[in-house]
C-alpha positions in Angstrom: 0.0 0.0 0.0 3.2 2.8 0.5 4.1 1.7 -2.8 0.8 1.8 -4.7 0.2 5.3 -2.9 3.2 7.0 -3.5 3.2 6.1 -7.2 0.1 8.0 -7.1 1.4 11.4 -5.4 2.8 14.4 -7.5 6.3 14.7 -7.1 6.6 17.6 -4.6 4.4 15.4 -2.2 7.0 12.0 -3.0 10.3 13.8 -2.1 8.6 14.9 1.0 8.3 11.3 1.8 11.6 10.5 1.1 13.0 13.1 4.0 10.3 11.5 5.8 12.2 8.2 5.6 15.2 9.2 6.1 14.4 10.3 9.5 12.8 7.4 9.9 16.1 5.9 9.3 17.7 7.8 11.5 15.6 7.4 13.9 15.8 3.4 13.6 19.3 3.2 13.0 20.6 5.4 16.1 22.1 7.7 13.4 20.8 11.5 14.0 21.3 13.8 11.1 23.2 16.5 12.5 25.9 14.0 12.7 25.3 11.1 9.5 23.6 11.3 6.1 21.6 8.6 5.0 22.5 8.1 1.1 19.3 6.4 -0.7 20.7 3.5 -2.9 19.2 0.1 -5.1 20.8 -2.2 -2.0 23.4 -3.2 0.0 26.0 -3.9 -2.5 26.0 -0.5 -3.8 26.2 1.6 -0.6 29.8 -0.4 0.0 30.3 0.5 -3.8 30.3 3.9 -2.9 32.0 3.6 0.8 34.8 2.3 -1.6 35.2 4.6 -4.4 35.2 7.0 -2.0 38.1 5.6 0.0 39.7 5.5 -3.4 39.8 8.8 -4.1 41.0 9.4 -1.0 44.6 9.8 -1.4 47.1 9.9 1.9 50.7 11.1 0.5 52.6 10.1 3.8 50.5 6.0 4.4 49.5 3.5 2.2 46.1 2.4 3.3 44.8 -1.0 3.6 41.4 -2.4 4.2 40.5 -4.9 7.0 38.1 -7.3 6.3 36.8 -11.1 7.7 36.1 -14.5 6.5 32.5 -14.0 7.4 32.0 -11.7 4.3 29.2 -11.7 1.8 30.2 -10.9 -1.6 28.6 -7.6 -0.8 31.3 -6.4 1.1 34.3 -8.1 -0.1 34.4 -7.7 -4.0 34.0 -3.7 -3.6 37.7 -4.2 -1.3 38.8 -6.2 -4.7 37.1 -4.5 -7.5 36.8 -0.9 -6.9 39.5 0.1 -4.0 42.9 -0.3 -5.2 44.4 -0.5 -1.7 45.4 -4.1 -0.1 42.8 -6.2 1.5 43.5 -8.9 4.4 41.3 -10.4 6.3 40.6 -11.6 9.9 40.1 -15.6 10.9 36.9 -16.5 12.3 36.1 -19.1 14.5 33.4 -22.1 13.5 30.5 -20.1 15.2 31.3 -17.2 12.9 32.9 -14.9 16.0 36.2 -13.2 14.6 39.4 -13.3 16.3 39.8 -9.9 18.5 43.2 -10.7 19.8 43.9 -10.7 16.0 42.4 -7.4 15.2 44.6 -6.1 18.1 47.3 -7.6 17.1 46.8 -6.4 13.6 45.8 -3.2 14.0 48.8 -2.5 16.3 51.5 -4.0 13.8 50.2 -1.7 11.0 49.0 1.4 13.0 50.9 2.0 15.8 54.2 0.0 15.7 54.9 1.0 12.4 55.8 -3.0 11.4 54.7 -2.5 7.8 56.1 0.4 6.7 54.3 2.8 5.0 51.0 0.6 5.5 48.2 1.8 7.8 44.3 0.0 8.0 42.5 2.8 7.7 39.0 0.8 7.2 37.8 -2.3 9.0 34.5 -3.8 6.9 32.6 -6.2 8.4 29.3 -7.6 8.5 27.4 -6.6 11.4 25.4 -10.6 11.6 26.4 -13.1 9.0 23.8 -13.9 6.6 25.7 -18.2 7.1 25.8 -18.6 10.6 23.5 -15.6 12.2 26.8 -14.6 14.4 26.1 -11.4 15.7 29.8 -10.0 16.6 30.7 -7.2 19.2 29.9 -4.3 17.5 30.8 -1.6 20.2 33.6 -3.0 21.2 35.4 -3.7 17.7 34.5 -0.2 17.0 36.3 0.7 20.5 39.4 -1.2 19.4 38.8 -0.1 15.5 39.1 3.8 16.6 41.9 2.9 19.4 44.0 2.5 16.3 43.2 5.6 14.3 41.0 3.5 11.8 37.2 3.7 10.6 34.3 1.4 10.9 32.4 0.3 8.2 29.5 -2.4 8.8 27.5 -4.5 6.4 24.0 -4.7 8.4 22.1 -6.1 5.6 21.4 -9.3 8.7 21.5 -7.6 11.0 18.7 -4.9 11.0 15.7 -6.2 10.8 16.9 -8.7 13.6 18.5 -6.8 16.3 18.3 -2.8 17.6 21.2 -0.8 15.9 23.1 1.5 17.7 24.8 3.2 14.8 26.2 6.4 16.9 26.3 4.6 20.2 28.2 2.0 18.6 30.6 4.3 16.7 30.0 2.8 13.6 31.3 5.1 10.6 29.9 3.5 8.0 26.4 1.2 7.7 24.6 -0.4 4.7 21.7 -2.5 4.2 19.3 -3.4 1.9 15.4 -2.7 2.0 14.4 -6.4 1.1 15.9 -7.7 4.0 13.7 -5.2 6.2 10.5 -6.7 4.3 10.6 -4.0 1.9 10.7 -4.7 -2.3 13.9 -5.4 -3.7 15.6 -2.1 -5.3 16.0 0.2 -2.2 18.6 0.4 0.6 20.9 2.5 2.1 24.3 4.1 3.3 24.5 5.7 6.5 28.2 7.6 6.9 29.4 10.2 9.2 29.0 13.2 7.7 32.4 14.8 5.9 33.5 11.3 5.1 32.7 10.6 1.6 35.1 12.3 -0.8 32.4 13.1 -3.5 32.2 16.8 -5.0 28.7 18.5 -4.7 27.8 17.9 -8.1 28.6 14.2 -8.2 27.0 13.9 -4.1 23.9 15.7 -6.3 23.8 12.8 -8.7 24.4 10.0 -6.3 21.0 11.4 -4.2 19.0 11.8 -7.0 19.9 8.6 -8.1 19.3 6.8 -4.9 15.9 8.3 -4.2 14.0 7.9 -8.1 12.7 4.6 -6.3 10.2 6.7 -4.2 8.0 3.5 -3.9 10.7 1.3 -2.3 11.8 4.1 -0.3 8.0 4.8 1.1 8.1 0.6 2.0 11.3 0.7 3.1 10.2 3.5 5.8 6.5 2.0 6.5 8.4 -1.3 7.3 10.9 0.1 9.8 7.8 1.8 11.7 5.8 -1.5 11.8 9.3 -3.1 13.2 10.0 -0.4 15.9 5.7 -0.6 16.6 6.4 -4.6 17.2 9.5 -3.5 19.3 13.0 -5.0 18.3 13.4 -6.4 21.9 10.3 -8.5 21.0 11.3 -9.3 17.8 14.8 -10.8 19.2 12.6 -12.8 22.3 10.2 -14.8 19.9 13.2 -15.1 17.3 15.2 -16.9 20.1 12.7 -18.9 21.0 11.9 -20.5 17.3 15.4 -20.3 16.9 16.0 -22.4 20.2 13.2 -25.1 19.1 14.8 -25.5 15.6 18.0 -26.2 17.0 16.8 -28.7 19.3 15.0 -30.5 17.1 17.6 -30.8 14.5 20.0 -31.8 16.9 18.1 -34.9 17.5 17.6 -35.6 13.7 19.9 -38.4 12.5 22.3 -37.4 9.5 22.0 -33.6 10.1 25.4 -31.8 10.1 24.3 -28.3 11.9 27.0 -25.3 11.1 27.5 -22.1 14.0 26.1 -22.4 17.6 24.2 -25.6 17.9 23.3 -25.5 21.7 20.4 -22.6 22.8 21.3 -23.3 26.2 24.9 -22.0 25.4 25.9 -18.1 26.7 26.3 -18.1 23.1 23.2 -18.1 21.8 22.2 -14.8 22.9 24.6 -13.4 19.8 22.9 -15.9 17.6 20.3 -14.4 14.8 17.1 -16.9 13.6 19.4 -18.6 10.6 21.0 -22.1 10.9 23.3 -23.2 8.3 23.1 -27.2 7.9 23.8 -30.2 5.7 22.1 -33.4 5.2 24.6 -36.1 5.2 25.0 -38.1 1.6 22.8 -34.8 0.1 23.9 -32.1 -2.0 22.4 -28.7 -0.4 20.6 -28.4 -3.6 18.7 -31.6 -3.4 17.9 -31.0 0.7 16.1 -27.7 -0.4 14.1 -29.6 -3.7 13.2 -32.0 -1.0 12.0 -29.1 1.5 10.1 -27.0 -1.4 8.4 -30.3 -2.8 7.4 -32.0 0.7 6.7 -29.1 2.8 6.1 -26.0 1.3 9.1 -24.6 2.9 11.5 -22.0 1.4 15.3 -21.7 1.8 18.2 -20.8 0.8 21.4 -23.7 -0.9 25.2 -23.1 -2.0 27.1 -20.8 -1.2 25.2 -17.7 0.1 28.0 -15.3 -1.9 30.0 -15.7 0.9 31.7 -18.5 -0.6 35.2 -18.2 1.3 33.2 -18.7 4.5 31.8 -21.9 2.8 34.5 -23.2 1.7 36.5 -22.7 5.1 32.8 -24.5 7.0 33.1 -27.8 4.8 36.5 -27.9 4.5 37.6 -27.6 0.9 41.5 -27.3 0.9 43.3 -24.7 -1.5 44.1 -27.4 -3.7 40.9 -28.5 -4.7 39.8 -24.8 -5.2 42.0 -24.2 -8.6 39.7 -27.7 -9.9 36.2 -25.9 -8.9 37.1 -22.6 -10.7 38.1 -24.8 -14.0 34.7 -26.6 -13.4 32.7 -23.4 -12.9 33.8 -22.5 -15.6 33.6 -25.3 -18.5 30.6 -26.8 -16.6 28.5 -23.9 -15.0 25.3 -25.8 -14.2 27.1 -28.1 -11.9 26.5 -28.2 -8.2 29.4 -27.7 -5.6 29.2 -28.4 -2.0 27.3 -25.9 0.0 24.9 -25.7 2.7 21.0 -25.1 3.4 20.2 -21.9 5.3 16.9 -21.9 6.8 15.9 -18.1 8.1 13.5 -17.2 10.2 11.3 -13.9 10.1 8.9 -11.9 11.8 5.7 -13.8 11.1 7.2 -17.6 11.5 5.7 -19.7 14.2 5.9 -22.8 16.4 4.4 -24.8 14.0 6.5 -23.8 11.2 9.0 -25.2 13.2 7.7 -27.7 13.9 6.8 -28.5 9.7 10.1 -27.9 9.1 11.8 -30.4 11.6 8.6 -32.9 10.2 9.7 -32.8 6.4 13.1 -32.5 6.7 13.1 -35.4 9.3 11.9 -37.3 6.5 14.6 -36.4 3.7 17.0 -37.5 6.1 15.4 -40.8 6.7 15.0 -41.2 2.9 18.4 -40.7 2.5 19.4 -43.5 5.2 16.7 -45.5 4.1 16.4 -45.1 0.0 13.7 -47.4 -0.2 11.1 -44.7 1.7 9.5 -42.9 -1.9 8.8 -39.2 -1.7 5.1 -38.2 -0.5 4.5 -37.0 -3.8 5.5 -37.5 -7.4 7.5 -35.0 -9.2 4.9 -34.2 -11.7 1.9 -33.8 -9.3 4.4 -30.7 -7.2 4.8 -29.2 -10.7 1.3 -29.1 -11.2 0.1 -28.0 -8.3 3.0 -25.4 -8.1 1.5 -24.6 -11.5 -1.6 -24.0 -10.8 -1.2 -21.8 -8.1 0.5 -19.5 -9.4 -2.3 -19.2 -12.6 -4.5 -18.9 -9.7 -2.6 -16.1 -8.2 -2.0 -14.6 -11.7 -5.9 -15.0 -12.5 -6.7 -12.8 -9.0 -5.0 -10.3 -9.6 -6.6 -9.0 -12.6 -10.2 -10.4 -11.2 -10.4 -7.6 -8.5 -11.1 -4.3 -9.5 
């Protein structure tokens, strides 16, 4: 309904609802606007676009910068250190719950910043991911930022995970830098947003000009984007992170007692933990590609989720244990042979309207793939053919609806 009703608004009325949203965001995020800008964008990926083009054009004549990064990375937040900064990127080891090493950013931070130990080289950005879209690890964020600004370096924090999961903090926290996406805040796909510390991005008016005007033509998405965050903070993120837990808690259990099931991240909810751990659980099925788990859990039960490698495919491959030298033979596959299936993992996600007895479907059907797979013999519930038709005819249903209602 923001959508339909902005699209219908003269355009004097629409910008006034993007500055309405953008102090909704501010007032979401912990981010005032005397003291960050929030930058209207398409998503996630190209707010840290312009985080690092920015940092590219911002030549130091005395340091050579480099950018901090993590394991935990989606591919939102580590190509733009690849691809668009030219500065070197290293990143930080993470622990098989997803929690990075702090003695290591210390001890990193120190080497290059204040003992001088690489010459010329200083970390002038840390970029991490404020949850990660694998494991749901939430990490410190306060107090990496505390150690981050110790050491004369900036902030930057991919909250795509994280924000419609947890309360941000983005002042309290320090954080110099934040992106998400819209989608992940139940809004369409094609909005999101940067918010920076003011004075930080090395734009010129003109080119700042274009990059706003840019980010805010999706005055629909923008009006979702803003309506979402207000149902959110009506709910009450504290409440949303209680009954999150607790579905959360209930999965875990009942996977754990689920023969053949592989479970990735915190496993135990009675663990201190859990408390840092967001409504996703990253598993495998043993004997199934991740693929074939999540054919299974569409066909059977109705149940949507997510297989491969997430684009955080360095993550993956350090979770199931590919060694470097198989990782030249899967680029030369990829390549010659793109339709073939690597070893990944299933990501089931939970959201705000979930329930017990989702849970409890879920644990149901996929209970049953992994008996099938110990026990081949067991046939599906249903026949290929008969899922594609029903499938089928839903969605003519749903297509037929929409132009039968005036």
């Amino acid at each position: 309904n923001a959508v339909r009703l902005t699209w219908r608004q003269p355009v004097q009325v629409q910008q006034e609802i993007v500055s309405e949203v953008r102090t909704v965001c501010s007032s979401f995020l912990g981010a005032p606007q005397a003291a960050y800008d929030v930058i209207f964008t398409s998503n996630t990926t190209e707010a840290i676009n312009l985080a690092a083009e920015s940092l590219r054009r911002d030549r130091m004549n005395d340091t050579e910068p480099v950018v901090l990064s993590t394991l935990l990375e989606h591919s939102s937040n580590d190509l733009p250190w690849r691809k668009v900064s030219p500065y070197p990127l290293i990143r930080l080891a993470v622990d098989h719950d997803g929690f990075i090493d702090m003695g290591q950013l210390k001890t990193l931070l120190c080497s290059y910043n204040s003992d001088c130990e690489q010459g010329k080289k200083r970390i002038t950005l840390v970029a991490l991911s404020g949850a990660s879209n694998v494991l749901g690890t939430v990490n410190d964020l306060a107090e990496i930022s505390r150690i981050v600004h110790m050491y004369g370096a900036q902030l930057l924090v991919d909250a795509a995970q994280l924000v419609a999961h947890r309360r941000v903090e983005t002042e309290g926290w320090g954080i110099d830098y934040l992106a998400f996406s819209g989608h992940k805040v139940y809004a369409p796909f094609g909005c999101g947003a940067l918010v920076v510390k003011k004075g930080l991005l090395k734009f010129t008016p003109a080119e700042m000009d274009l990059i706003r005007s840019s980010g805010e033509e999706n005055t629909g998405g923008i009006a979702a984007l803003g309506k979402a965050m207000i149902l959110l903070q009506r709910i009450g993120m504290d409440m949303i992170m209680k009954e999150e837990q607790v579905l959360t808690a209930r999965a875990l259990r009942g996977m754990s007692h689920t023969g053949g099931i592989k479970i990735h991240g915190i496993k135990d909810p009675d663990s201190p933990a859990f408390a840092r751990k967001l409504g996703v659980i990253a598993f495998e099925v043993k004997g199934m590609l991740s693929g074939s788990v999540a054919d299974a859990l569409a066909e059977r039960g109705g149940i949507g989720v997510r297989f491969g490698c997430h684009c955080a495919h360095i993550l993956i491959k350090y979770l199931v244990g590919v060694p470097p030298s198989l990782e030249w033979i899967q680029r030369f596959i990829a390549i010659v042979a793109p339709r073939v299936r690597f070893p990944g993992l299933v990501r089931v996600s939970l959201g705000a309207e979930n329930t017990e007895e989702d849970i409890d479907t879920f644990l149901q059907v996929l209970g049953k793939i992994a008996r099938q797979r110990l026990t081949p013999d067991e046939k599906p519930s249903a026949p290929g053919v008969v899922i594609k038709k029903q499938i089928n005819d839903f969605v003519k249903a749903a297509s037929e609806k929409v132009y039968s209602e005036a």
